[in-house]
Structure formats: structure tokens, C-alpha cells
N, C-alpha and C positions, 0 to 999 in steps of 0.2 A: 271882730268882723267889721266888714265896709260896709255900713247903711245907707244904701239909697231911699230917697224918700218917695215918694210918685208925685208927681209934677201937675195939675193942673193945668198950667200955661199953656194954651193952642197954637202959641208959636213953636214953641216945641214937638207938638203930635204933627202940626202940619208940616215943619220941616224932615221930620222921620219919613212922611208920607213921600214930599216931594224929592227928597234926596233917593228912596226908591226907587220912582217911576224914572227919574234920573239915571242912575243907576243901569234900569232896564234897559234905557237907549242906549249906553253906550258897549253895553253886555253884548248887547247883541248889532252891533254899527258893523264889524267888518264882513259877518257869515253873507249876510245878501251883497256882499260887493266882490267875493272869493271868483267869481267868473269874468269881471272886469280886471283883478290886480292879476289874474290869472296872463290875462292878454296882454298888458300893461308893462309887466317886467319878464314876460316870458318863459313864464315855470308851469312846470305838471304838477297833478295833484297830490305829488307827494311834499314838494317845496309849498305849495298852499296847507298841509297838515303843518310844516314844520315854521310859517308865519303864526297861523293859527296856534299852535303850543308853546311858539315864544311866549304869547300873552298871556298864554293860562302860566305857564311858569311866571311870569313877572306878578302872577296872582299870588303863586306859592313864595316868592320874596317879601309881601308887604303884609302880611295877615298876624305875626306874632310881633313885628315893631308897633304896628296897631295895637295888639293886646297891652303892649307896657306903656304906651301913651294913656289908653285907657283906665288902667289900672294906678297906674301913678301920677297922672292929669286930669283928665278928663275925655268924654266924649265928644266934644266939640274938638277940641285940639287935632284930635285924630282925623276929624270928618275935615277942617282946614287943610291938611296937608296931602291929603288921597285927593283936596281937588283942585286943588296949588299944582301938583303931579300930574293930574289930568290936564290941566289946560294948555302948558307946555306943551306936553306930548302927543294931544290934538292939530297943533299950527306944526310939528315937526312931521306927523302922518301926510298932513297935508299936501308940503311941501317937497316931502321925499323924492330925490329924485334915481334911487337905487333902489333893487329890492332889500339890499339889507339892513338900510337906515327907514324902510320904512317898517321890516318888522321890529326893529330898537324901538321905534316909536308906539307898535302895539305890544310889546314887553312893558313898557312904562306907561302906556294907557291903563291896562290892566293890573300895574302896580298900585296905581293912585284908586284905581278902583276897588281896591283889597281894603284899601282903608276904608274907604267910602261904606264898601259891606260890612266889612265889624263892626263900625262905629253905627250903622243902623240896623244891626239885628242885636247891637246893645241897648238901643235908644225903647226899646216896648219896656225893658224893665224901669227906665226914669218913668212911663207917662200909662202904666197900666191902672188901671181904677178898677170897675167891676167886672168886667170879661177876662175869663182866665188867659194865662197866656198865650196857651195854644190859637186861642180866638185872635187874638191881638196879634201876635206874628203871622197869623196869614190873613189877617188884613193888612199888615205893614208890605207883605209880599205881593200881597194882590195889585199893589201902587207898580211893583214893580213889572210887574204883567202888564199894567198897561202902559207903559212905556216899552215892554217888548215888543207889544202887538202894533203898536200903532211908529216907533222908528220902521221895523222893516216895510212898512207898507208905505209910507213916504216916500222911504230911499226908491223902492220898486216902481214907483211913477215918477223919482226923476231921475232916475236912471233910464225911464222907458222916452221919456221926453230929452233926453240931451245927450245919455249917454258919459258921461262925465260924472268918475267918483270923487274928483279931491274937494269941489266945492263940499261935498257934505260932511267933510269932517270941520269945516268952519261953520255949518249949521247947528253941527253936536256943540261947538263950542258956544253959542248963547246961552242954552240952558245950564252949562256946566259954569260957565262964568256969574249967573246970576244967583244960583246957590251957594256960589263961593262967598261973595257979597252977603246972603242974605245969611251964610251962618259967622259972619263975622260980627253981625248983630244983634244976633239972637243969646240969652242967657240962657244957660242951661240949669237945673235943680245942685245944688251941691250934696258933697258927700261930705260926709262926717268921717275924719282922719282918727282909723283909731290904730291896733298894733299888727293889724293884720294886713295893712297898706304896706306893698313894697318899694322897699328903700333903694335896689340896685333894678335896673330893667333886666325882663327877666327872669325875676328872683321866684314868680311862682311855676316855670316852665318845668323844673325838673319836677316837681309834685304832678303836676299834668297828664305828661306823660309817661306817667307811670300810676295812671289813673285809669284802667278798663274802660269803664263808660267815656271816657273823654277820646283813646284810642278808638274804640269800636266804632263811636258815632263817626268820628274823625274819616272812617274804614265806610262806615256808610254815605257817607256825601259824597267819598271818593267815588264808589260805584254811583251813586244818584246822580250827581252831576258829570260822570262821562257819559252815563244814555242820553241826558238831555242836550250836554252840545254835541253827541252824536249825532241825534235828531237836529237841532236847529241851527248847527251851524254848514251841516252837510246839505239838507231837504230842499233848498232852493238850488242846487248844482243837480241832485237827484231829480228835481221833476221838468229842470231845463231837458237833461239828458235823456230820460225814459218816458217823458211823455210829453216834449218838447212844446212846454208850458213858456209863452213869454215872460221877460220880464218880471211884468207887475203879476203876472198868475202866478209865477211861482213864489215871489217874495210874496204876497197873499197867503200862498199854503202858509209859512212863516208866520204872517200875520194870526191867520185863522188857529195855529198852533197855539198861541198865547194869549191870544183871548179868552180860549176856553182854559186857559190854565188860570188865567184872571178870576174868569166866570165861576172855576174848580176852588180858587182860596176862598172868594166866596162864599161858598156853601160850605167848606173848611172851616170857616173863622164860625161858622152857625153848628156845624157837627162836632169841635172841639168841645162845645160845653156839652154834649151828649154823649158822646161816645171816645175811648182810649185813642192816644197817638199812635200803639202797638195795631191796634185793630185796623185804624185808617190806613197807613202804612201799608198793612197786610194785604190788606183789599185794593191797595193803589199800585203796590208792587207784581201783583199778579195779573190785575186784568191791563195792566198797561207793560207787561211783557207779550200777553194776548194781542194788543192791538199793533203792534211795532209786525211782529208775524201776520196780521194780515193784512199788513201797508204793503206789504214785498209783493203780494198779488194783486194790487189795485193796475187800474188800465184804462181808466177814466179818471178825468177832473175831478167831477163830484165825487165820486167813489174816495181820491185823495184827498178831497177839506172833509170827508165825514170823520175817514178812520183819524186822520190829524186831530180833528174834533176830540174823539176819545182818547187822543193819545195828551192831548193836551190836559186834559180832565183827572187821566189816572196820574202824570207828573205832578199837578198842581197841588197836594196837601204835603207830598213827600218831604222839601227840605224845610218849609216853618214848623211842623211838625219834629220831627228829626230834634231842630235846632231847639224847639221849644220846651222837649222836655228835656232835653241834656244839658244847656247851658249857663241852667241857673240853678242847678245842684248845692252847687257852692259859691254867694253871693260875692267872695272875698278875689274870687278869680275869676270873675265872667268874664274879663276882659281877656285874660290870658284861653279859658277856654274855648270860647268862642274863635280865637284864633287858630286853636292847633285844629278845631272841629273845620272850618276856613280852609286849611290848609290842604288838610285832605281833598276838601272840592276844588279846589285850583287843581294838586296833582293829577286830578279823575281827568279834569279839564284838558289840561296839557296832555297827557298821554293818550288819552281814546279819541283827540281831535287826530292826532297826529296817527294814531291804531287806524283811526277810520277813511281816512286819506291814503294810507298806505295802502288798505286791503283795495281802498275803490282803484287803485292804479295796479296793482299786482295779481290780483283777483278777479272781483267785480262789484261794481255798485250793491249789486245782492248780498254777497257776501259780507260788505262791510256795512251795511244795514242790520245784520243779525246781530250784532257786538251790542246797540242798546236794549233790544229783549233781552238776552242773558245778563244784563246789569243790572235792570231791574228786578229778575228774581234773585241775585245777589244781597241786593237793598236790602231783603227781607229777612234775609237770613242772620244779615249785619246786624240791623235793629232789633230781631229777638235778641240776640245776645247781649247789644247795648245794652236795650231796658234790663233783662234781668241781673248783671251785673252790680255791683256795688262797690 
């Protein structure tokens, strides 16, 4: 077996921390600008589902070449090159001047971002000490909450002031460029090479996948992460449209969405040492199908950042959670499992952006709102079966 050792070094936790909240900006960079690129290149919102699901797809291309950098490199290696990836295809978003070179651009935003996330929801197992895991991944996640909540609400005030999206994908580019920098000088803890280090990349995917828990969980993020970019990357075209919220109000609802999701890992990272990831889960999968059903009848502002509030809340244990008890089963492969588990959330990603965009044009806004209720009581279903699995 590959022994990781757990790392002391605060360059290390802090760089896990910041490559998160990092991370969260760029997760969530295009959703509040979907009504501008709308106007921009001229498409409906079914062509805005299928920019949006290039990028979750270019999520589902980079999650298992991550896993075999990780497994046969390291975690720095991996975290270098998802934002070597990203920075690139920032200045070419920017500068797009087609719709289809600018969704190429957010297919490979989201590629480099694929690394970016395996390589830091690997990083809690180098720099964990006394909080169990659970604790420690959604404190890692919580970093990323806050760079959710607080990109979309930037983007919303300059966009309400000027109107103009391309400058902000050169804004995403400083902090993305300064963590490229700062992990190219940061050491990481080493691993001790012993027989169970693979030798061809790869080489532990087939055991993986044909690994229940590794598939199931894989099946759970799929559903967990299509409610949530159901939710956050539709919600601001949703409260522009039905409750013809400016701007900055509705990239706000956005904002107010992940803060409380922040707020949610939070008290995650404190309820992991007390109570099962099965139970949280349970409890998070059900009353935030509840709250998604009674966003559909909201009719007020406030009525919309409350129930958002709770919807943000019941999302926020779900995937460190999820991630935390499945991924480190088998120390030998967290690199590789963590990827195929990755994979699944991108696919969620890509399909239910592009599910939800289709129903809101063929259907109705209502309708394609109901797609993340029923995904989160899927979540739950997913995860009983994970955990009990072996």
C-alpha cells in the first residue's frame, strides 16, 4: 500500500484552502453571465444549456488523467496542470469572438478545473491531523463556498455598472494565475513508493470500476451535482424572468445561495464528528428536495433569498460528505477513485445543465425547476446503497 504521511506544513492546508475558494470562482464564472452571452452570440436557452454542458463535459474529460497523475506523481503535479489549463482558456473565453469558440473555451475552463478538484479533494488526506475526515473536507469545501458566493456577486455589480462580460474573465484570471505561481513553490509531503504504486496510468481504473462503492458514490454525485447546477447556474435567468429581479438582485439570489452553503459546510465540518455521513446526507437530501418545491411558488424577493437560504443549507454537506467517506477506502487508489467519483459529477453536470435549459425553453421555467427536487431525493437513495456496499 501507498502511505501518505499527514503533513504539518500550513503551506500546504492553506494552498488546499485557497485553490478551493479558487476553484468556487471559476465553478461558478459563467452561470451569472448566461443572459449576457445569451444577447451576445444570439442563442436561446437551449444553445445556452448546450455552452453550459460543454464545460461540465470538458469536467468529465480531465477527472481520471488527474487520478493517474496523482497516483503515479503527485498531487501538486496535477493541481500545476488543471491551472496551466485554466489560464489559457480564460484569455481565449475572453477574447472569443464566436459562439463556438467561446464554448471550446468553457469546455477547457472546466477541464483544467477537473484537475484542480481531484487534486484538492485529495489534498485533506496529505494535511488531516485530529478532525475526522468528514470534518476536514467540508472545511476544504466551505473555501469553496466562498468563492461561490462572493464571484457571482461581483460579476452582478459589474455587470449592473457597465454591462460588459469579457473583461471579467481577465479578472478570474489573477487569482487563477497567482495560485499557479504559488503551487509551483509550495512542497508537497511525499509518498513512500511501495508495490501497490502504479506503473502504467490507469492501471488501477479497471479495479475501480468494478468497485460498487466507487460506482454508486460515482451515481451519487451524478445526481447531487445535476440539482445544484440545476439550481445555480439556472436561478439568476430564473428570477431575472419571473420576478424580474435586476442584475445584481438576482446574481445576489446566487450569492445568498452559497453563502448559506458555506455557512452549511460549516456546521458540516462540526456535525461530521457527531453524527454519520449516511444520516446527514439523509436529512440533506430530503428537506432540500422540500425547499426546491417551495421556490416554484415564491413571488417575492425575500420570500426568494429565504427559501435559496435553505436550499443552500440542505446542498452544503452533500458532496464532502459523499466524497469523504468513499474516497479513501482504499489509500492505494484515491487518486484513481476520487476521479471516477469526479466523473460522475461532471456527467450530472453536463446533462441536467443542458436537461434544464431544454425544459425551460420547451416547457417552462417551472418545469425545469422540478428536475433538482427529484435529484435530490435520488442522492439518497444513491448513498444508502453506497454506504452499505462493500
Amino acid at each position: 500500500m501507498a502511505v501518505r504521511h499527514p503533513s504539518t506544513d500550513p503551506q500546504v492546508v492553506s494552498l488546499n484552502f485557497a485553490s478551493m475558494a479558487q476553484h468556487g470562482v471559476i465553478l461558478l464564472l459563467v452561470g451569472p453571465l448566461v443572459p449576457n452571452l445569451m444577447a451576445t452570440f444570439g442563442i436561446r436557452e437551449s444553445m445556452a444549456g448546450v455552452l453550459l454542458g460543454l464545460g461540465s463535459l470538458g469536467f468529465v474529460a480531465g477527472p481520471l488523467f488527474a487520478g493517474a497523475i496523482i497516483d503515479r506523481v503527485n498531487v501538486r503535479a496535477a493541481l500545476i496542470v488543471g491551472l496551466a489549463i485554466e489560464v489559457a482558456a480564460l484569455v481565449l473565453f475572453g477574447l472569443s469572438p464566436l459562439f463556438f469558440l467561446a464554448a471550446g473555451a468553457n469546455f477547457a475552463i472546466h477541464l483544467g478545473s477537473s484537475f484542480v478538484e481531484t487534486a484538492a479533494n485529495v489534498m485533506p488526506t496529505l494535511t488531516r491531523q485530529r478532525r475526522s475526515a468528514h470534518s476536514v473536507m467540508n472545511l476544504v469545501h466551505m473555501f469553496f463556498s466562498v468563492g461561490a458566493f462572493v464571484g457571482p456577486f461581483l460579476i452582478g455589480l459589474y455587470l449592473e455598472a457597465t454591462g460588459a462580460w469579457r473583461p471579467i474573465m481577465f479578472f478570474a484570471l489573477i487569482p487563477t494565475a497567482v495560485l499557479f505561481v504559488w503551487t509551483l513553490t509550495v512542497r508537497f509531503p511525499k509518498r513512500r513508493i511501495v508495490s501497490d504504486t502504479p506503473q502504467r496510468p490507469f492501471e488501477h481504473l479497471g479495479s475501480v470500476i468494478r468497485t460498487p462503492y466507487a460506482i454508486l458514490g460515482s451515481l451519487t454525485l451524478l445526481f447531487y451535482v445535476g440539482a445544484e447546477v440545476g439550481v445555480s447556474s439556472w436561478v439568476v435567468y430564473y428570477l431575472q424572468q419571473r420576478l424580474a429581479m435586476t442584475p445584481v438582485a438576482s446574481a445576489s439570489g446566487l450569492s445568498i445561495l452559497w453563502i448559506f452553503i458555506m455557512v452549511g459546510r460549516l456546521l458540516n465540518s462540526i456535525l461530521g464528528n457527531r453524527f454519520s455521513s449516511l444520516s446527514l446526507v439523509t436529512i440533506s437530501g430530503i428537506a432540500g428536495a422540500l425547499g426546491v418545491g417551495v421556490f416554484l411558488f415564491v413571488d417575492s424577493t425575500i420570500a426568494a433569498y429565504l427559501v435559496l437560504a435553505w436550499i443552500g443549507l440542505c446542498f452544503s454537506g452533500v458532496f464532502p460528505n459523499v466524497m469523504a467517506e468513499l474516497n479513501n477506502r482504499d489509500p492505494a487508489k484515491i487518486g484513481t477513485v476520487t476521479a471516477v467519483m469526479a466523473v460522475g459529477a461532471a456527467l450530472g453536470a453536463g446533462f441536467f445543465q443542458w436537461l434544464v435549459g431544454f425544459l425551460a425553453e420547451t416547457v417552462s421555467l417551472t418545469a425545469a425547476f422540478v428536475t433538482p427536487g427529484v435529484l435530490q431525493l435520488l442522492v439518497v437513495v444513491s448513498f444508502w446503497r453506497a454506504v452499505r456496499s462493500r
